[in-house]
C-alpha positions as CSV (number, residue, x, y, z in Angstrom):
1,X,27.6,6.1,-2.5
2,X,26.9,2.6,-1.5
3,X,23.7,0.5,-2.4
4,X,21.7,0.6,1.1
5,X,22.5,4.1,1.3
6,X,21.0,5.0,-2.4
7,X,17.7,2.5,-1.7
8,X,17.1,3.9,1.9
9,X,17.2,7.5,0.6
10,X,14.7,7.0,-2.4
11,X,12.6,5.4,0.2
12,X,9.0,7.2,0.4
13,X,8.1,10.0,2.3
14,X,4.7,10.5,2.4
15,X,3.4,14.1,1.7
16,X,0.1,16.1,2.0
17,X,-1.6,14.4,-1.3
18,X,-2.2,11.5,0.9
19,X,-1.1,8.5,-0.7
20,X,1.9,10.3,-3.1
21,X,5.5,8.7,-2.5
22,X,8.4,10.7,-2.7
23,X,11.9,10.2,-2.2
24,X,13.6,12.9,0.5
25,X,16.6,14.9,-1.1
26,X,20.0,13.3,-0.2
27,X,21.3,16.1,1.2
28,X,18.2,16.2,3.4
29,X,18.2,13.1,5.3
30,X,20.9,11.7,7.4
31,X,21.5,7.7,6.4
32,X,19.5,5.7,8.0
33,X,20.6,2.2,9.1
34,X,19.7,-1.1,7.5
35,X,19.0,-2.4,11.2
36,X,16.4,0.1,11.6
37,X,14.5,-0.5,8.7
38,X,14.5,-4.2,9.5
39,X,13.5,-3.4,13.1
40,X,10.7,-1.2,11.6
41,X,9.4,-3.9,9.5
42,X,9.9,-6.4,12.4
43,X,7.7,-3.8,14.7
44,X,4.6,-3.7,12.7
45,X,4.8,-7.7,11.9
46,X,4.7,-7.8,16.3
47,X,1.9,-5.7,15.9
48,X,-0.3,-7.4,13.2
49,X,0.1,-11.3,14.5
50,X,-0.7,-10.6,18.1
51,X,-3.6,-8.1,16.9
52,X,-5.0,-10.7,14.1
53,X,-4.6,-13.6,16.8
54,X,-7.2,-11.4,19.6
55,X,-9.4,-10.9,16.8
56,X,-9.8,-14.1,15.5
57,X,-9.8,-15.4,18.9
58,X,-12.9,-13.6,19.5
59,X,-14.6,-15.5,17.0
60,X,-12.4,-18.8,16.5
61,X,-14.6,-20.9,14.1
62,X,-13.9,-17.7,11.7
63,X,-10.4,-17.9,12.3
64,X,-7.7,-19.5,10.4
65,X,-4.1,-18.7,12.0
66,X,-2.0,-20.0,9.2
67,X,-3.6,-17.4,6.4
68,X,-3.1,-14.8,9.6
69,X,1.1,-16.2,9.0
70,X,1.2,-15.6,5.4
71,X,0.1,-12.5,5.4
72,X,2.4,-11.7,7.9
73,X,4.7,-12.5,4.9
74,X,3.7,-11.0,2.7
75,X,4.3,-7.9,4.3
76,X,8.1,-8.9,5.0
77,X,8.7,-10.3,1.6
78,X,6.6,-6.3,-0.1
79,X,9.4,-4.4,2.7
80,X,12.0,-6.2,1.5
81,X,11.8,-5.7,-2.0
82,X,10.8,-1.8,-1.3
83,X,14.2,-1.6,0.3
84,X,16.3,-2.9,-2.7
85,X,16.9,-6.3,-0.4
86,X,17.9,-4.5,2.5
87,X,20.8,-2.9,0.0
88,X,21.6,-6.1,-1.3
89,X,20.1,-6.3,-4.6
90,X,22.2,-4.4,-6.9
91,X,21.0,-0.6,-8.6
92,X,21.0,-1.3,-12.2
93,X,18.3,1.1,-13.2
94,X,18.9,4.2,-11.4
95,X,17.3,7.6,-11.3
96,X,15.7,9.9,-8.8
97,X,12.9,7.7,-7.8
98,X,12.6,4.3,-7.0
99,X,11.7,2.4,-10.3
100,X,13.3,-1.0,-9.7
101,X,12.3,-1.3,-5.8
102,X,8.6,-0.7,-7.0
103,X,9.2,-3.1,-10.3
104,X,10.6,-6.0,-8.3
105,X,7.6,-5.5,-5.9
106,X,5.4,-5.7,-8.6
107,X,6.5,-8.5,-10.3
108,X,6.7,-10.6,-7.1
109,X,3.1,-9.8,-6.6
110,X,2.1,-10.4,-9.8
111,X,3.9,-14.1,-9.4
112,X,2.0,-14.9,-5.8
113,X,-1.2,-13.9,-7.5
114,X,-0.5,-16.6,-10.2
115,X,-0.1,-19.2,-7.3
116,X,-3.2,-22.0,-7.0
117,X,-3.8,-20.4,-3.6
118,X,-4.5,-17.2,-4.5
119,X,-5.5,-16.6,-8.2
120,X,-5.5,-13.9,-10.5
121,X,-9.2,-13.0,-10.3
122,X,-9.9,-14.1,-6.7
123,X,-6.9,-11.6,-6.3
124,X,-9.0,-8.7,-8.0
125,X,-6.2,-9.0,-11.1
126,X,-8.8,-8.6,-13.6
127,X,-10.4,-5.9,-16.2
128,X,-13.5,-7.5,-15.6
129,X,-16.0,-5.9,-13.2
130,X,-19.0,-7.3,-11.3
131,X,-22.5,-6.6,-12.8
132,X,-24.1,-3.1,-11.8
133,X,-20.8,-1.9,-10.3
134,X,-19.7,0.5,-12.1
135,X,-22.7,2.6,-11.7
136,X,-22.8,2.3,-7.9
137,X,-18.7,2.9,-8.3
138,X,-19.4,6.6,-10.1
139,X,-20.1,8.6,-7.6
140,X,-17.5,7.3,-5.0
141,X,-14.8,8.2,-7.5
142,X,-16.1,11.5,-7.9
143,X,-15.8,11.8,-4.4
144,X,-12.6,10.4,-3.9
145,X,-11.3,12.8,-6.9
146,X,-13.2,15.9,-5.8
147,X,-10.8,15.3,-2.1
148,X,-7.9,15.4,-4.0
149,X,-8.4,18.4,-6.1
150,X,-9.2,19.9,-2.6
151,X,-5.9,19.4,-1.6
152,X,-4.3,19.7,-4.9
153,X,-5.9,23.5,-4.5
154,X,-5.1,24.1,-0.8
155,X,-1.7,22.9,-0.9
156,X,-0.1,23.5,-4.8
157,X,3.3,21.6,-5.3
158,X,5.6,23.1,-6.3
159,X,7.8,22.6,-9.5
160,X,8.3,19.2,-10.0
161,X,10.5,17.3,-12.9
162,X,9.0,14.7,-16.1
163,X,10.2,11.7,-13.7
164,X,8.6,12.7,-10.8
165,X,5.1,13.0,-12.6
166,X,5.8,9.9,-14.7
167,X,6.5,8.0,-11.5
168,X,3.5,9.0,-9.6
169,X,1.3,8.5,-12.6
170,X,2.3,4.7,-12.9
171,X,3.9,3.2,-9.8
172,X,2.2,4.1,-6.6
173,X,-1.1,2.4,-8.0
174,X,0.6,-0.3,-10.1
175,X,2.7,-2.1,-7.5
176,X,0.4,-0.9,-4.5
177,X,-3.3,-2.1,-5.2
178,X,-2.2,-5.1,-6.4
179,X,-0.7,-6.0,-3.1
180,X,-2.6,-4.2,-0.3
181,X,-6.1,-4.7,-2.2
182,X,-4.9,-7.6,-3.9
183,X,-3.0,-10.8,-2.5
184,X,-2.5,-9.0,1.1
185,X,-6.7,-8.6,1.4
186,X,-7.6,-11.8,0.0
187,X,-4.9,-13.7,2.7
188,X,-6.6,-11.2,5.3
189,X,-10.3,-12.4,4.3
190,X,-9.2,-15.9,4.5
191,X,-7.2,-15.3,7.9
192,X,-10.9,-14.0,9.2
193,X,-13.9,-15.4,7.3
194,X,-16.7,-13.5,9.0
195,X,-18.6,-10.9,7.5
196,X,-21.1,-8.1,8.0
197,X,-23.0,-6.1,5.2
198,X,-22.0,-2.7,5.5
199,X,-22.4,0.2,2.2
200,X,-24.1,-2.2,-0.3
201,X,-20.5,-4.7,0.4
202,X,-19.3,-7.7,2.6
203,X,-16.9,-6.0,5.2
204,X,-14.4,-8.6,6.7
205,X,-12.0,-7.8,9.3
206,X,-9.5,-8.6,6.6
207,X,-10.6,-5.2,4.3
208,X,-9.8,-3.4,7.7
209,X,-6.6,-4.7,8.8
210,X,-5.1,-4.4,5.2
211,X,-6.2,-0.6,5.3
212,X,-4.5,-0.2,8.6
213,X,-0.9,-1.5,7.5
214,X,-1.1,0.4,4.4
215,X,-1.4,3.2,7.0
216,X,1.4,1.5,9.0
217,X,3.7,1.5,6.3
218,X,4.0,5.1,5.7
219,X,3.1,6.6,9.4
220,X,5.3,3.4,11.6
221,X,8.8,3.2,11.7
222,X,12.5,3.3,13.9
223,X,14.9,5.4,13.7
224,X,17.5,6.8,16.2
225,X,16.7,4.3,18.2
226,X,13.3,4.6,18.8
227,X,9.9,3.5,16.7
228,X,8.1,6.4,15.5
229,X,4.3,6.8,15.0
230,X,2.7,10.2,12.7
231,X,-1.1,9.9,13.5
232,X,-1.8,12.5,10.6
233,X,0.0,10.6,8.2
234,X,-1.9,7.2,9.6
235,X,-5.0,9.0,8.9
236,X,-4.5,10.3,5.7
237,X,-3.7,7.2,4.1
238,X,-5.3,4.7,6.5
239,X,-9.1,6.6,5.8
240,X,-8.8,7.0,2.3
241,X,-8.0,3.4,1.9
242,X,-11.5,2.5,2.9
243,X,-12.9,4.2,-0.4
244,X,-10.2,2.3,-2.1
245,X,-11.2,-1.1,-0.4
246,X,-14.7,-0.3,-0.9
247,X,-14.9,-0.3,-4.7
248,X,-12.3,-3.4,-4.9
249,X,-15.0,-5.7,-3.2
250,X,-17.6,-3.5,-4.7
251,X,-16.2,-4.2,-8.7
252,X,-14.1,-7.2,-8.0
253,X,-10.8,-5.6,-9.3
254,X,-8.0,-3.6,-8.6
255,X,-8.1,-2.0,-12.0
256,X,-10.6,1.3,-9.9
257,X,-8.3,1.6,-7.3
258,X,-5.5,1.9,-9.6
259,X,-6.6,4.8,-11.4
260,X,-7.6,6.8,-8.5
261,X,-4.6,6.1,-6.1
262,X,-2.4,7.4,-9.6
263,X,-4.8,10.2,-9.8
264,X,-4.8,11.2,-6.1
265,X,-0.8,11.0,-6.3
266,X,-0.1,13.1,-9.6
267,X,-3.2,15.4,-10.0
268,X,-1.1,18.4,-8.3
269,X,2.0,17.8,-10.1
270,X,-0.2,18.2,-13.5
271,X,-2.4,21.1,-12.7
């Protein structure tokens, strides 16, 4: 089996514990092309510039279009790595699930972040967390988990193997928070500076647009020749990502939303 086929087919599928990323069986899903996926990315890039460009029209001294462009990249360069290069970076670790596609990711992010432009901390890359947050922070998470264990109870997995929950209780969170709540949202909140005070936090169009292509990226796609759009799977990981969003700009780091999209991901494969 060649390399694009192995990356594409431990690609996630998102499942009914809303954010949990899961590889489809390869006798389950027909090979899907390297084209596609790059017509995919290229789809939800044509929706995000001309989207970000009316909004920040609409207030223009807010607006700065080149932030708007490199957030656009980011995207591309995240898709790429998820992808194993398109096939072209070579499998050296192996295994069921996706390990090196979500390593690579995270190191790249981890490397932006360290960039004079972005920053570790401004990034929310930090154990530290603002004053009083953590109190007002409680109860949300107790929300957020108390959804989860809903589901977890409604819809049991089923037997699952020691990579499978060692994945989901380390990757999901590590690589994505860092990028979607990390250097994606601070590029969004620089794209669109504007602000309005909304749940005790300072809501930007940039917190909302990086929740909606974290919903993009699991419910957008092409295949067969045609893009393909799941509005249940847009809304259950586009809605929950406002919680998530919420307590980074509440706290001021990622380190929150870490441990609950993990916990959200795994809880059903432990129970």
């Amino acid at each position: 089996m060649g390399r694009v086929d192995r990356a594409i087919r431990r690609q996630p599928v998102c499942r009914i514990s809303l954010m949990r990323h899961k590889p489809s069986h390869r006798s389950d899903r027909q090979r899907i092309d390297v084209t596609e996926l790059a017509i995919g990315l290229g789809g939800r890039i044509a929706i995000l510039v001309p989207l970000g460009v009316l909004i920040g029209l609409a207030d223009r001294r807010r607006f700065t279009v080149r932030w708007l462009v490199v957030a656009a990249f980011l995207v591309a360069i995240n898709a790429f790595l998820l992808t194993g290069g398109y096939g072209w970076i070579p499998d050296v670790v192996g295994g069921e699930w996706d390990w090196q596609s979500k390593l690579f990711a995270l190191c790249t992010t981890l490397a932006i972040a360290i960039l004079p432009a972005f920053g570790w901390r401004r990034s929310g890359l930090t154990l530290k967390q603002e004053p009083g947050s953590i109190k007002a922070a409680v109860p949300v998470c107790l929300l957020y988990c108390a959804v989860f264990v809903a589901f977890a109870v409604a819809f049991p997995s089923g037997k699952v193997g020691v990579e499978e929950v060692a994945f989901q209780l380390t990757m999901p969170g590590l690589e994505e928070e860092p990028f979607y709540r990390g250097i994606l949202l601070l590029a969004l909140d620089r794209a669109f500076t504007g602000r309005k005070r909304f749940f005790g936090v300072e809501w930007g169009w940039g917190a909302v647009i990086s929740c909606f292509l974290f919903g993009m990226a699991h419910a957008f796609g092409f295949s067969d020749g045609h893009f393909t759009f799941d509005w249940m799977i847009m809304a259950l990981t586009a809605l929950p990502s406002f919680i998530i969003v919420w307590l980074r700009i509440r706290t001021g780091s990622v380190l929150l939303p870490i441990l609950l999209h993990n916990f959200g991901n795994s809880f059903s494969l432990i129970v």
